[in-house]
C-alpha positions in Angstrom: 46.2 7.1 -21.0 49.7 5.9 -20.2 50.4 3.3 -17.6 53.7 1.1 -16.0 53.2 -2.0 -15.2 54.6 -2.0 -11.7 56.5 -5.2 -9.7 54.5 -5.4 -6.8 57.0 -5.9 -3.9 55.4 -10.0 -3.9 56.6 -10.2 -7.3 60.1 -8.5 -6.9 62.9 -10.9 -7.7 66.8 -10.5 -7.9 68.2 -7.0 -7.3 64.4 -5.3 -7.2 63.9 -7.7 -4.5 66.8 -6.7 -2.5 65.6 -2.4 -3.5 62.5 -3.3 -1.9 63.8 -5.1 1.0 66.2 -2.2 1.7 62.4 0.4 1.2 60.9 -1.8 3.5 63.4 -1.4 6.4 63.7 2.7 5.6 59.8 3.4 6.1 58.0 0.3 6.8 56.5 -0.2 3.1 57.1 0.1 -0.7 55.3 3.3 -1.7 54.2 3.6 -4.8 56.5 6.0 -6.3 59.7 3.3 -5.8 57.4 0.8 -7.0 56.9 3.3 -10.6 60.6 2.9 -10.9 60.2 -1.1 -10.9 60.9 -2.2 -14.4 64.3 -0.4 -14.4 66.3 -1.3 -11.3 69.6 -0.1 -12.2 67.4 3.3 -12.4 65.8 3.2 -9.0 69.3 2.4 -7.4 70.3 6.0 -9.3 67.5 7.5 -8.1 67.6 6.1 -4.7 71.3 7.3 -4.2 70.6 10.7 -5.7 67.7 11.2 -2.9 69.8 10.2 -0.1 73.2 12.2 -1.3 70.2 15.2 -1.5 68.5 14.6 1.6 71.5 13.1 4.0 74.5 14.2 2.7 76.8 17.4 3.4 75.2 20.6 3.1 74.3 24.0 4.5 70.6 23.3 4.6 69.4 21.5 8.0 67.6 18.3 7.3 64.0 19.9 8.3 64.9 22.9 5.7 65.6 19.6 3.1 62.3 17.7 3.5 60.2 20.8 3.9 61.3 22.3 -0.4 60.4 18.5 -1.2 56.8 18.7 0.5 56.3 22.3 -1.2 57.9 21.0 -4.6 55.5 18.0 -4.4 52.8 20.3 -3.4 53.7 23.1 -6.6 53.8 19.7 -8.7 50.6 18.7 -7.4 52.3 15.3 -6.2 50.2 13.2 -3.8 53.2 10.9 -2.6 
């Protein structure tokens, strides 16, 4: 089976630390699916900004339309997050 070792946000130093900080003040915690991102931070920036040009930025879908294809992607994809 493959595994990631993930940074726990207590381990997080340098930029990670400041990625997690900046989770922690959007919703509260670290989930776990920043936290699989946690050995590459320069990709979990990417990925970070990708999500919010998707979910905040200009566009004809409302934000309600947005976050309900994510929940029925994740749910087609069997995603628990």
């Amino acid at each position: 089976m493959s595994w990631i070792r993930l940074i726990r946000p207590h381990e997080a130093t340098g930029k990670l630390a400041e990625l997690y900080a900046a989770a922690v003040r959007r919703a509260g915690k670290v989930f776990q699916i920043v936290q699989t991102m946690s050995p590459a931070p320069h990709a979990l920036e990417s990925s970070m900004g990708l999500y919010r040009a998707l979910m905040f930025g200009p566009s004809e879908l409302s934000r309600a339309e947005r976050e309900f294809l994510a929940v029925i992607t994740s749910r087609a994809n069997r995603c628990h997050y």
